[in-house]
N, C-alpha and C positions, 0 to 999 in steps of 0.2 A: 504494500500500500504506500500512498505517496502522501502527505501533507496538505490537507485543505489549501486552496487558491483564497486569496483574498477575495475574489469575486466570489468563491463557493461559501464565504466563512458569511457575507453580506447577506445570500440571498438565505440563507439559513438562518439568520437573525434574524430577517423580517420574518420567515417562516415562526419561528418559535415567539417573536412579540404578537404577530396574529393568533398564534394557538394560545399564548396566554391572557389574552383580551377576552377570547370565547370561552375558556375553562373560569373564566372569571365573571361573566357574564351567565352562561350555565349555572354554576354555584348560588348567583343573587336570585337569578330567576326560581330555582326551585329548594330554595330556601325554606321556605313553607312546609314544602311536602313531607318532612320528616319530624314534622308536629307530633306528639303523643295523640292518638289517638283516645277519644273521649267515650266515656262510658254513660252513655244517654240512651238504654234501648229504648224509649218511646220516639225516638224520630229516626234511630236507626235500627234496623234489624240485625240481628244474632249473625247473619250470612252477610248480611253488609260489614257490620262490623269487623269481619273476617278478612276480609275481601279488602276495608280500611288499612287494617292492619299487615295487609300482605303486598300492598303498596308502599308502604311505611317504608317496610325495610326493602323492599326495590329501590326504592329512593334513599334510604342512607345508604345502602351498599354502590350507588351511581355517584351518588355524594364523595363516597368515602374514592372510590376510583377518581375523581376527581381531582380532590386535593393531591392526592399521592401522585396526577400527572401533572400536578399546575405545580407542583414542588420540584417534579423532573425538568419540566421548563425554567422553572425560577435558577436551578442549580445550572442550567446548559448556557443562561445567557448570563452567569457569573461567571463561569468558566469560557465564555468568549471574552470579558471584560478581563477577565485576568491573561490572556493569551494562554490557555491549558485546552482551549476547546477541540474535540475532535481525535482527541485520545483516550483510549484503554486505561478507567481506574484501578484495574489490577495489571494487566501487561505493559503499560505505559507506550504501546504499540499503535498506530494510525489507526480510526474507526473506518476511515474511508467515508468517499463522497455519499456512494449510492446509498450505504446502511443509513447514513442522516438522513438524506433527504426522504427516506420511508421512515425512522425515526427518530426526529432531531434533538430528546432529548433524551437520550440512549448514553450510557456513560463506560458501556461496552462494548467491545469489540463482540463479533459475532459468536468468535472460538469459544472467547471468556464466559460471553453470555449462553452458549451452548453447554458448557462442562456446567455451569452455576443451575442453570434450568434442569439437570440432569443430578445434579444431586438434591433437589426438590421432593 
C-alpha cells in the first residue's frame, strides 16, 4: 500500500464531516424514540404496549450504533488533524485508499481488522 494523496486525505474529510453532520443529525432527530415506555393500559393495549417497547430498544440499539460510529468519525478526523490519518492502529501499516473510501473511519487495516473480527 502507498500513503494517502493529499487530494485522497481532502476528499475523505469532506466525506467523514458529511457523515458526521448526518450521524448527528440522526441522533437529535430520534432522540425521543428511546423514551421509557409508559404504563397506561387504558389508552394502550397489552400488545401495543409490546410492540412500544420492542421499538424502544430498536431505537436504542440504532442509537447506541450511532454514537459508536459518530465517535469513529470524530476519532478519523482527529487523526487527519494530527497527520496519523490512514494508518493501521495496531500494524502502523497504510489502510489504503479504497478501504477509506468504503470506510473512512476505519482505524484498521483490512488484515488487522480480519485477525480482530476472527477472534470475536
Amino acid at each position: 500500500m502507498e500513503p494517502l494523496l493529499d487530494s485522497e486525505t481532502s476528499l475523505l474529510k469532506q466525506q467523514l464531516l458529511e457523515l458526521r453532520t448526518m450521524l448527528l443529525s440522526q441522533l437529535e432527530a430520534n432522540s425521543g424514540a428511546a423514551d421509557t415506555v409508559t404504563l397506561d393500559q387504558s389508552k394502550v393495549g397489552r400488545v401495543s404496549r409490546m410492540d412500544a417497547m420492542q421499538q424502544q430498544q430498536m431505537a436504542l440499539s440504532t442509537r447506541a450504533k450511532a454514537k459508536l460510529r459518530l465517535q469513529k468519525v470524530v476519532a478519523a478526523l482527529n487523526a487527519i488533524e494530527q497527520d496519523e490519518y490512514g494508518y493501521c492502529r495496531r500494524c502502523d501499516e497504510d489502510i489504503g485508499f479504497p478501504r477509506l473510501q468504503a470506510q473512512p473511519g476505519t482505524a484498521l487495516c483490512f488484515n488487522c481488522q480480519n485477525h480482530s473480527d476472527m477472534q470475536q
